[in-house]
ChimeraX commands (.cxc) that place a marker at each C-alpha (Angstrom):
marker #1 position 10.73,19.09,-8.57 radius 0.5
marker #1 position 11.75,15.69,-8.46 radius 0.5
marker #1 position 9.22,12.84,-8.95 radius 0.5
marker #1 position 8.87,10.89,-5.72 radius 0.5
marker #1 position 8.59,6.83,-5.81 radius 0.5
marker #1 position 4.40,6.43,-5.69 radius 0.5
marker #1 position 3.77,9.78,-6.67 radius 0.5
marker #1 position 3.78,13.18,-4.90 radius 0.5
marker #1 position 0.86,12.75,-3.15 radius 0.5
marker #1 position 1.14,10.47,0.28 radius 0.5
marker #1 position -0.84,10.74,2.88 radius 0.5
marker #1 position 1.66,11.24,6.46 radius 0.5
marker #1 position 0.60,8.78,8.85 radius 0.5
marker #1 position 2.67,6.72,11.13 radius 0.5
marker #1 position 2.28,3.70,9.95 radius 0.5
marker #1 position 4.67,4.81,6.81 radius 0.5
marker #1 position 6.76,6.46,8.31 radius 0.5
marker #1 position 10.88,5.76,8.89 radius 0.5
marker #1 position 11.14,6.10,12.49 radius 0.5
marker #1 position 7.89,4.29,13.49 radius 0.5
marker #1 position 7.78,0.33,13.98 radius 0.5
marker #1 position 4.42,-1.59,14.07 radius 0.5
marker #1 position 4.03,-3.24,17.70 radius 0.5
marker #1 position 3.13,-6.84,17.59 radius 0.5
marker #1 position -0.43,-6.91,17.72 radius 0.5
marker #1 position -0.94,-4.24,15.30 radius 0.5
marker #1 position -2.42,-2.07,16.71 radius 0.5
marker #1 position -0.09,0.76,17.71 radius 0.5
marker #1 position 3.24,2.39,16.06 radius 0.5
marker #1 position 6.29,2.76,18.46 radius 0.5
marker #1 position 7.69,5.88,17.45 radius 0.5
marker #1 position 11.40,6.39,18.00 radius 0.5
marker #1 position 10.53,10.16,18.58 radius 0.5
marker #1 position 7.27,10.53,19.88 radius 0.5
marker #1 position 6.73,7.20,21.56 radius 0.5
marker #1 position 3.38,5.03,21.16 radius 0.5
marker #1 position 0.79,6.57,18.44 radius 0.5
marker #1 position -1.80,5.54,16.67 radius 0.5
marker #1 position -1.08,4.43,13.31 radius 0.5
marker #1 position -2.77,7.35,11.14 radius 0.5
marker #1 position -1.34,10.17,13.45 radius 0.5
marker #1 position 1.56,12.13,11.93 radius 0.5
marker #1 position 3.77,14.97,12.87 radius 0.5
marker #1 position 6.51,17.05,11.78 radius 0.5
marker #1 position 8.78,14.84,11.76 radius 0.5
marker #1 position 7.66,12.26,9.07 radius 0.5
marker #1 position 9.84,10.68,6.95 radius 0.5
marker #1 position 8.06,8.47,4.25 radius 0.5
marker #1 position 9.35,4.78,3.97 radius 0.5
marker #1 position 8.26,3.71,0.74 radius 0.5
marker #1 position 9.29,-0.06,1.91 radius 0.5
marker #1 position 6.43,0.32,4.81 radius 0.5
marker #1 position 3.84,0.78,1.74 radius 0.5
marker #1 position 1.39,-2.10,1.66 radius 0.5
marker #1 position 0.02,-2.51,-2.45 radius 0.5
marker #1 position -3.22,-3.27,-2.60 radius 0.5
marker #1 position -4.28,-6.48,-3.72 radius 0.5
marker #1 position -4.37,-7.36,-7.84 radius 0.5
marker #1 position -7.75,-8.81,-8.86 radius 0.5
marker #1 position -8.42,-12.06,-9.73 radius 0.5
marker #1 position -8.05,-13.00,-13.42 radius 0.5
marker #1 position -11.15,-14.64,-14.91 radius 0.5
marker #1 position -11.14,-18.35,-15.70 radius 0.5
marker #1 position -11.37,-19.44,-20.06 radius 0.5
marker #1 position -12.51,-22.39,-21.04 radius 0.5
marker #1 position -11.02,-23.09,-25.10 radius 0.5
marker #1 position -14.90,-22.54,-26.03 radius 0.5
marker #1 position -14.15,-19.18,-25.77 radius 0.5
marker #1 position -11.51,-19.24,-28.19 radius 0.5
marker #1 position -12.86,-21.44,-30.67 radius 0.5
marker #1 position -14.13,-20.25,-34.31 radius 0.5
marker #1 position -16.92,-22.41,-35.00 radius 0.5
marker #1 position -19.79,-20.71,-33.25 radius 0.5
marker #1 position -18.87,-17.19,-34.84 radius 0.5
marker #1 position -22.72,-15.59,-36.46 radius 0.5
marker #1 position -22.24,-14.99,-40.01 radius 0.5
marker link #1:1,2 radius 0.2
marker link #1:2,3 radius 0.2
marker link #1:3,4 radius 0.2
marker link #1:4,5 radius 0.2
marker link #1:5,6 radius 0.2
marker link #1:6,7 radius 0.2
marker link #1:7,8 radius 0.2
marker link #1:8,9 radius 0.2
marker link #1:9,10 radius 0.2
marker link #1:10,11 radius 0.2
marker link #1:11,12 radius 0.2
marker link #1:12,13 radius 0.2
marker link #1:13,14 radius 0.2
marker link #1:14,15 radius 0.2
marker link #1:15,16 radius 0.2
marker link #1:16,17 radius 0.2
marker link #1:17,18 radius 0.2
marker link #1:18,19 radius 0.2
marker link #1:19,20 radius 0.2
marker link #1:20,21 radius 0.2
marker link #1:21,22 radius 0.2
marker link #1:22,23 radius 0.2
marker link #1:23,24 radius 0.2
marker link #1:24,25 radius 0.2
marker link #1:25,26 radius 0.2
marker link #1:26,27 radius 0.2
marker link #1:27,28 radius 0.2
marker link #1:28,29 radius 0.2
marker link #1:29,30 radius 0.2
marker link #1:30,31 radius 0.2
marker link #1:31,32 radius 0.2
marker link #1:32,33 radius 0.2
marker link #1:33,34 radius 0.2
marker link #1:34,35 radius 0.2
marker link #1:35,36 radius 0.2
marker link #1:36,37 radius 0.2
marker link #1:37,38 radius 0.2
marker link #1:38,39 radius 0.2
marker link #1:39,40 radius 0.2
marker link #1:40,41 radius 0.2
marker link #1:41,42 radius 0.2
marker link #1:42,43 radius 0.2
marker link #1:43,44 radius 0.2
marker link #1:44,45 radius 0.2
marker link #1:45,46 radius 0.2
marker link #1:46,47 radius 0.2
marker link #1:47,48 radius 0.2
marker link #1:48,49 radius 0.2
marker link #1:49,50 radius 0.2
marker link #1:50,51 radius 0.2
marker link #1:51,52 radius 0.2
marker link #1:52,53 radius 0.2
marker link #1:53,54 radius 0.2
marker link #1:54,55 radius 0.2
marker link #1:55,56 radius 0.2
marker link #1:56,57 radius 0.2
marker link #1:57,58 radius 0.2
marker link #1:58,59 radius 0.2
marker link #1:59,60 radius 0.2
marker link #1:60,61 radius 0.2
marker link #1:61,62 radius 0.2
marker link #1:62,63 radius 0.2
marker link #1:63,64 radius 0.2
marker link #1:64,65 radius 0.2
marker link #1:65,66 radius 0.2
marker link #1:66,67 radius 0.2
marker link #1:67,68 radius 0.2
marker link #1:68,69 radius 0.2
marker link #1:69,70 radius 0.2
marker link #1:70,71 radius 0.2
marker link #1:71,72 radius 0.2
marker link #1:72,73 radius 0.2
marker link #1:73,74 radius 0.2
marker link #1:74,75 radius 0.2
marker link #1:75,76 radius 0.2
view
């Protein structure tokens, strides 16, 4: 079996989907097929848009200060 982009396992919903578009205020999908739905429905005829797939964010970094790399405080 073939590897699929973002693994095997996603979740059907609408919102990912390839015939579904996200109305303007977000809060529905117009589906080409099955008309308005709500954006975690699903049906038979998903088709999974990996484009549609929104990452999740990347955490900060953390802030160094060249105290932390300095070699004069090291315990002996």
């Amino acid at each position: 079996m073939k590897r699929k982009l973002y693994g095997n396992t996603v979740t059907a919903a609408c919102r990912l989907c390839a015939h579904g578009r996200m109305s303007a205020d977000g809060e529905v999908v117009l589906c080409l097929l099955k008309g308005v739905t709500d954006p975690g429905d699903r049906c038979r005829k998903f088709d999974y848009d990996p484009l549609r797939r929104v990452p999740f964010r990347q955490p900060s970094l953390p802030t160094y200060s060249s105290a932390d790399f300095s070699l004069e405080d090291l315990p002996e």
